[in-house]
C-alpha positions in Angstrom: 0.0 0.0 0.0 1.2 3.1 -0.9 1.7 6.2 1.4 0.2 10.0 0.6 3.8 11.3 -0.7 3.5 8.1 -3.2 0.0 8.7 -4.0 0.5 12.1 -4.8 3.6 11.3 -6.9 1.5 8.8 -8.6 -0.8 11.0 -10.1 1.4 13.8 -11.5 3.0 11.3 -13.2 -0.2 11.5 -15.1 -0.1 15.0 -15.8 1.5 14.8 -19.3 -1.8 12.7 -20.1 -3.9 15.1 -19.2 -6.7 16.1 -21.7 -9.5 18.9 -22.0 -12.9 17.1 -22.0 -16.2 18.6 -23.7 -18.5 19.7 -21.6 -22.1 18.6 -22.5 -24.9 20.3 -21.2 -27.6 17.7 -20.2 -30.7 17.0 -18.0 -32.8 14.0 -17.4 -36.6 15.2 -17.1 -36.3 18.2 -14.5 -33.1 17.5 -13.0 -30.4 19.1 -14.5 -26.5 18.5 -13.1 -25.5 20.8 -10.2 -22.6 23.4 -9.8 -19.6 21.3 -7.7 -21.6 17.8 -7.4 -19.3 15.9 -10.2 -19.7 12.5 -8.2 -23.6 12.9 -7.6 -24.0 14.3 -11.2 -22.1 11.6 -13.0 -23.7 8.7 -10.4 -27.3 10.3 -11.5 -26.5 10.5 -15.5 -25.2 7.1 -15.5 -27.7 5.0 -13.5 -30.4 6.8 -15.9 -27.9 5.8 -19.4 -27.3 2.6 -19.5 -23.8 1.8 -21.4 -22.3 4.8 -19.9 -20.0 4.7 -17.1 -18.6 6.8 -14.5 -14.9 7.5 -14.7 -13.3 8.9 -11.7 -10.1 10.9 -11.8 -8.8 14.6 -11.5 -8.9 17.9 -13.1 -6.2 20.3 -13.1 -7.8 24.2 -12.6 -5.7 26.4 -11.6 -1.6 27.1 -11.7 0.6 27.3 -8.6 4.0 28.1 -7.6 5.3 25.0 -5.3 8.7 26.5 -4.0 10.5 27.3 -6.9 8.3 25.1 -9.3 5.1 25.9 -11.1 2.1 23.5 -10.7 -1.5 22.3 -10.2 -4.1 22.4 -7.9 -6.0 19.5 -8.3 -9.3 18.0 -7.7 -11.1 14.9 -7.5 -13.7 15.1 -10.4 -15.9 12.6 -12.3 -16.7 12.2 -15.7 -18.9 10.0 -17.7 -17.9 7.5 -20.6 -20.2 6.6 -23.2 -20.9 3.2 -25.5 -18.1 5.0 -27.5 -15.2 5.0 -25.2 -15.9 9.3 -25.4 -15.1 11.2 -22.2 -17.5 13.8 -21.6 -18.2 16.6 -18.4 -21.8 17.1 -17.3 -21.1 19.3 -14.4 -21.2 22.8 -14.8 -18.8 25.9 -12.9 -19.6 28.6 -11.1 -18.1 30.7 -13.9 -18.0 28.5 -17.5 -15.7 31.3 -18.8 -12.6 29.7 -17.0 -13.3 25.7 -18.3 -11.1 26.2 -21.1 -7.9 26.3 -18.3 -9.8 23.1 -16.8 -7.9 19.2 -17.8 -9.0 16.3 -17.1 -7.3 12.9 -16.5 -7.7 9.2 -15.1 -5.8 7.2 -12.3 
């Protein structure tokens, strides 16, 4: 089992990987996906879409300076996978005008 330092290392590895998903704007009936509730959302979209699947990973949405080093703040976010293999986002942010600095990737 690997410790937090590890775990952390272990997904910036990934960064290079990283990738901008669409974001689809979708509802089932009345309920539409809420502001900061990726995990709910994708839970709700996929239980109602059979063939689609949740995929849980991180998005990258902001720079940082570490030390001497720029980064990433990071978040855990879910996204949902259609009967295509395409990634797709179905939560919306507070303000859409900064999801083109937003990228996603897997574990």
């Amino acid at each position: 089992m690997m410790n937090r330092s590890q775990y952390e290392a272990a997904i910036c590895q990934h960064l290079p990987s990283a990738r901008v998903v669409e974001f689809r704007k979708l509802s089932v009936g009345d309920w539409v996906p809420i502001v900061s509730e990726c995990h709910k959302n994708v839970d709700k979209w996929v239980q109602e879409n059979p063939g689609h699947r949740a995929v849980r990973g991180w998005v990258a949405y902001k720079e940082c300076v570490l030390g001497e080093n720029l980064g990433w703040e990071l978040a855990a976010h879910s996204v949902v996978c259609d009967e295509n293999g395409d990634l797709f986002d179905i939560t919306p942010i507070q303000d859409e005008r900064l999801r083109h600095r937003c990228t996603s990737y897997r574990t």
